[in-house]
matplotlib code that plots the C-alpha trace (Angstrom):
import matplotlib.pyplot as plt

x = [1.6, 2.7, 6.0, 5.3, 2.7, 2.2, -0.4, 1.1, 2.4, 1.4, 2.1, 0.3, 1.3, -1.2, -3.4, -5.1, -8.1, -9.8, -8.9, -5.6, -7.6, -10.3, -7.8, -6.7, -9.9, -10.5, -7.2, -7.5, -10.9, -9.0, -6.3, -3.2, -1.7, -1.7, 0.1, -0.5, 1.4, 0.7, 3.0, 0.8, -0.5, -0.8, -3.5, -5.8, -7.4, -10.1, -7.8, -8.4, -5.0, -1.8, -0.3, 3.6, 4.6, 6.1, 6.2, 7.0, 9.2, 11.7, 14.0, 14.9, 10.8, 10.9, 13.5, 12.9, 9.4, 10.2, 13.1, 10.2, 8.1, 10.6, 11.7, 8.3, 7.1, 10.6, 9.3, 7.0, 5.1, 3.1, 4.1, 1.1, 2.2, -1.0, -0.1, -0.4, -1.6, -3.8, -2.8, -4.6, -4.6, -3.3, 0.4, 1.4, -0.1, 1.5, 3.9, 7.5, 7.6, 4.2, 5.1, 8.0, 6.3, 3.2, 6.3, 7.8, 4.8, 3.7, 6.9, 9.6, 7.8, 6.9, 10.1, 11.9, 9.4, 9.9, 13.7, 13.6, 11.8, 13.4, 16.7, 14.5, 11.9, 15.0, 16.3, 12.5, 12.7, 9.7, 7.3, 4.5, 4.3, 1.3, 1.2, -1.8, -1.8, -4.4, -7.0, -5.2, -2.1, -3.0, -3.8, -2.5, -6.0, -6.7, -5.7, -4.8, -1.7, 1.3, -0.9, -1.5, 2.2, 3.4, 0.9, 2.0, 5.8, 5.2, 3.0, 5.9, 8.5, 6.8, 7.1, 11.1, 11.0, 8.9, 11.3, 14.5, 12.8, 11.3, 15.0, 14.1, 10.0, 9.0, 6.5, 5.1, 1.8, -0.2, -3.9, -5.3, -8.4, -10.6, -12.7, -13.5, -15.4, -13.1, -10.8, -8.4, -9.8, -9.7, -6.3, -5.9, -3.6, -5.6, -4.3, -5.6, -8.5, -7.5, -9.1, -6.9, -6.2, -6.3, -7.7, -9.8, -13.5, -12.0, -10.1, -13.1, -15.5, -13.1, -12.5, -16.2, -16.6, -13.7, -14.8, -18.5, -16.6, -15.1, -17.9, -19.9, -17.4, -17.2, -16.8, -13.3, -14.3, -14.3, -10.5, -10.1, -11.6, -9.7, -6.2, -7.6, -8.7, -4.7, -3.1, -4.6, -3.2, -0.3, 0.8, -0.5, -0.4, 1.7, -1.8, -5.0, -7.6, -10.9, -13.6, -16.4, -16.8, -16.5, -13.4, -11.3, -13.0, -11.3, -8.1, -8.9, -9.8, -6.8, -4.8, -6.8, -8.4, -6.2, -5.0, -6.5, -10.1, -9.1, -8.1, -11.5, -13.6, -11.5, -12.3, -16.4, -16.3, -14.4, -16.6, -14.0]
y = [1.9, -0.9, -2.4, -5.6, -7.2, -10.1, -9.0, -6.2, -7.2, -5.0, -5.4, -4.1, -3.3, -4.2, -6.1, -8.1, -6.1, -2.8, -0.1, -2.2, -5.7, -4.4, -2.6, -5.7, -7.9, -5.2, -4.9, -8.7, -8.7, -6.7, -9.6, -7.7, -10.3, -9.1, -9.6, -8.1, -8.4, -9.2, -9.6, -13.1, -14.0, -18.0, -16.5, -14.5, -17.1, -15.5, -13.6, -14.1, -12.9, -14.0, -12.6, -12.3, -12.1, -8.2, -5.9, -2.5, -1.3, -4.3, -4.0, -7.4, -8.9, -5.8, -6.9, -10.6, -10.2, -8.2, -10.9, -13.3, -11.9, -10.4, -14.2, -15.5, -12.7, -11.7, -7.9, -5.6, -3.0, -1.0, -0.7, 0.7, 1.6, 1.2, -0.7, 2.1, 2.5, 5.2, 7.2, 9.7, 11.4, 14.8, 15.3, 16.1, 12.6, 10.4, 8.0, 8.6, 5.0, 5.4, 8.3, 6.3, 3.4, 5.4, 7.1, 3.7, 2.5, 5.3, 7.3, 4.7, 1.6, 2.8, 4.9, 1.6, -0.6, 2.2, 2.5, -1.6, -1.9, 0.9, -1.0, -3.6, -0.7, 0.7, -2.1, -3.2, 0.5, 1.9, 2.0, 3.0, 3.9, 5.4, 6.2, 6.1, 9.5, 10.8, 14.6, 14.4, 14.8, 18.5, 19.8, 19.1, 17.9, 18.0, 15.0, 13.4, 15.6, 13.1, 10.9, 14.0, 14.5, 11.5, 11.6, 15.1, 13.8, 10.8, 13.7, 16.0, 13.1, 12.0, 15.5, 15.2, 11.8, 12.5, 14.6, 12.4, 9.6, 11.4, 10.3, 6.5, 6.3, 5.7, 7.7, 8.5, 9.6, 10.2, 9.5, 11.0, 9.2, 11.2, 8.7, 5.2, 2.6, -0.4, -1.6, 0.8, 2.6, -1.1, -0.9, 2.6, 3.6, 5.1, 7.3, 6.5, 9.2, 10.2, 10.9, 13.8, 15.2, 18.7, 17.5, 14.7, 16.2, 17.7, 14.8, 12.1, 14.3, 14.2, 10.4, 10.1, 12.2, 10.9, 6.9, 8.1, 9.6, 6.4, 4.2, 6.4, 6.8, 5.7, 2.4, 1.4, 0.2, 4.0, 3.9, 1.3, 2.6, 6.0, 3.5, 1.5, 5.3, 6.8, 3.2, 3.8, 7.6, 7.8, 11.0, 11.1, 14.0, 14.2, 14.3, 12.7, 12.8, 10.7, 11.4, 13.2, 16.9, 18.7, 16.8, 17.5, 21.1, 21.5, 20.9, 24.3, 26.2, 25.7, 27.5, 30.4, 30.9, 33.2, 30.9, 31.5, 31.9, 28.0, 27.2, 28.5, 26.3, 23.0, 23.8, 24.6, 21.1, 19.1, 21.4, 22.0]
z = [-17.3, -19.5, -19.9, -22.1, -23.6, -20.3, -17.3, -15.5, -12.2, -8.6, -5.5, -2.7, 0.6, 3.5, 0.8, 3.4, 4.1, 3.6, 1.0, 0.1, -0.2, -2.2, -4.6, -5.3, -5.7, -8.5, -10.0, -10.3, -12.0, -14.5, -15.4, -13.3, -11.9, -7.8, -5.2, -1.4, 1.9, 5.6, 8.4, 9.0, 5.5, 6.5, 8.6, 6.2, 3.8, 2.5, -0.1, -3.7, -5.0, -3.1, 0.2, 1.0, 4.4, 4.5, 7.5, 6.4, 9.9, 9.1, 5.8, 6.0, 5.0, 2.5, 0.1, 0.6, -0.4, -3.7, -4.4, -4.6, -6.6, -9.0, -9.2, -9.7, -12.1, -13.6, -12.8, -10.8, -12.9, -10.3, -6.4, -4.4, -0.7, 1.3, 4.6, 7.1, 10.6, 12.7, 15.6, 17.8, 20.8, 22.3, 21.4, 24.8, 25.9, 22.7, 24.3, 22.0, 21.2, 19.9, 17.5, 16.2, 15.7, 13.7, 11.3, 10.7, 9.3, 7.4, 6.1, 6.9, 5.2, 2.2, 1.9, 2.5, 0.2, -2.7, -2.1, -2.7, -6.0, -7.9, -8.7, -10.6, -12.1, -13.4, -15.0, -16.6, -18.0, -15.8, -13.2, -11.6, -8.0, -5.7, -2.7, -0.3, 2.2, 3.6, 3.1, 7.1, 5.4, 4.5, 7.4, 11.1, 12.3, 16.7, 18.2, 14.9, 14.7, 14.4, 11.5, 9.9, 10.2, 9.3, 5.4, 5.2, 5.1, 2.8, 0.5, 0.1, -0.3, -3.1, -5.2, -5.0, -5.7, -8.6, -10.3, -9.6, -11.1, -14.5, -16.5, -15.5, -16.6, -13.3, -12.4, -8.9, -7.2, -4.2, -3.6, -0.4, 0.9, 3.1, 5.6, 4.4, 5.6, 6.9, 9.8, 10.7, 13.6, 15.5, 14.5, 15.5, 18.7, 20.7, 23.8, 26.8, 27.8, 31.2, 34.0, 35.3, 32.2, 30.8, 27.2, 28.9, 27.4, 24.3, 23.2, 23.8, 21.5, 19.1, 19.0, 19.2, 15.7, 14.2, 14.9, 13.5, 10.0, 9.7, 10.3, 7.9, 5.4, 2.0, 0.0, -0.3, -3.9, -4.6, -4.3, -5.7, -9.3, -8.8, -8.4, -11.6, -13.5, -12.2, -13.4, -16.9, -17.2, -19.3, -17.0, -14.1, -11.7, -8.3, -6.1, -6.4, -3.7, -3.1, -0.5, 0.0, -1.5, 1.7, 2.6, -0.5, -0.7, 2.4, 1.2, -1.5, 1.6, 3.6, -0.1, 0.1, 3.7, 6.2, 8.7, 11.3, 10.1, 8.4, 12.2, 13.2, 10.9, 12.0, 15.8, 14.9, 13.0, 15.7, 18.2, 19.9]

ax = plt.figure().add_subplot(projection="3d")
ax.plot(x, y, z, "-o")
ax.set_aspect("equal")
plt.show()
């Protein structure tokens, strides 16, 4: 996705650690010239590419940040939404201001971000944006029900957006990671496990597996190369995903299972 001869230019949301930091420790190796966010970025100086202070809920960070980088740089070539933040528990259980906050992040914020770098794609004569989801986003997964809602959203946003942008060369993608090996499930609201309640032994099993996936799962320099491999198609598709076989092999299943024998397999693997 070039628009001049000079480095491409990318910012990264939530560029501060994990699958976001490490995309851009190799996007950098590979002379784009990279910029991440952080809410706090005076306090994360281990970074080897620059960090903005952006916080996807508020509007007011998102187009000051772009502002400076668009004044610095004079452009930004390739957006890629990453910041995003974990939820689980039963739905019954999920506080409201919980929900809301896990949609701001995830749907809102990049919404927001992508709404405030089009003017200036436009005007550079293209783009490039992706979108990180989630394999959750395809399915509504136990206990993970409102981040699987919240990918799903951002998934299907993304294929009308594709085709209102196609008359301005910017072109948008998703790529869904399945379970990777970083930070987020510290970061990860967590309902309570209570005592007295009805989904007190189902629920804990299924944090138990889901914190064991994540522990277990991949390098994040694995989605990192499939961002670098996407960055370098001159077309690429409306949805990527990287994980383990199984994990995107269930995304086929769900197309052609009946539903409730799909519904079947997802309660044997959460052994529920």
């Amino acid at each position: 996705m070039k628009t001049d001869a000079s480095p491409q230019v990318v910012l990264i949301t939530g560029g501060s650690s994990g699958i976001g930091k490490s995309i851009g420790e190799f996007l950098l190796q590979r002379n784009f010239k990279v910029y991440g966010t952080s809410r706090n970025p005076q306090n994360n100086s281990t970074n080897s590419f620059p960090l903005v202070a952006l916080d996807v809920t508020k509007k007011e960070t998102i187009v000051s940040a772009i502002q400076e980088i668009v004044k610095k740089e004079g452009k930004i070539d390739i957006l890629i939404n990453n910041a995003g933040v974990g939820i689980t528990g039963p739905i019954e259980e999920t506080p409201d201001e919980e929900i809301k906050k896990a949609f701001d992040t995830n749907y809102f914020g990049p919404l927001n971000v992508t709404k405030a770098v089009l003017p200036t794609m436009r005007k550079q004569g293209g783009g490039l944006i992706i979108n990180v989801t989630s394999i959750a986003g395809y399915m509504g997964l136990p206990y993970r029900g409102i981040y699987s809602a919240t990918k799903g959203a951002l998934e299907l946003t993304t294929e009308a957006f594709r085709m209102e942008l196609k008359d301005f060369n910017i072109k948008m993608t998703n790529v869904a990671p399945g379970d990777f090996a970083t930070n987020i499930a510290a970061g990860r609201y967590h309902a309570p496990v209570l005592e007295d309640s009805p989904y007190k032994r189902a629920y804990k099993n299924t944090l138990d597996l889901m914190n064991v996936h994540v522990s277990g799962g991949k390098d994040p320099q694995e989605m990192a190369k499939a961002i670098y491999k996407i960055i370098q198609t001159k077309e690429p598709r409306g949805h990527y995903k990287v994980g383990e076989p199984l994990q995107k092999f269930s995304i086929a299943l769900k197309r052609i299972l009946p539903d409730k024998v799909y519904e079947k397999m997802l309660l044997k693997h959460y052994k529920l």
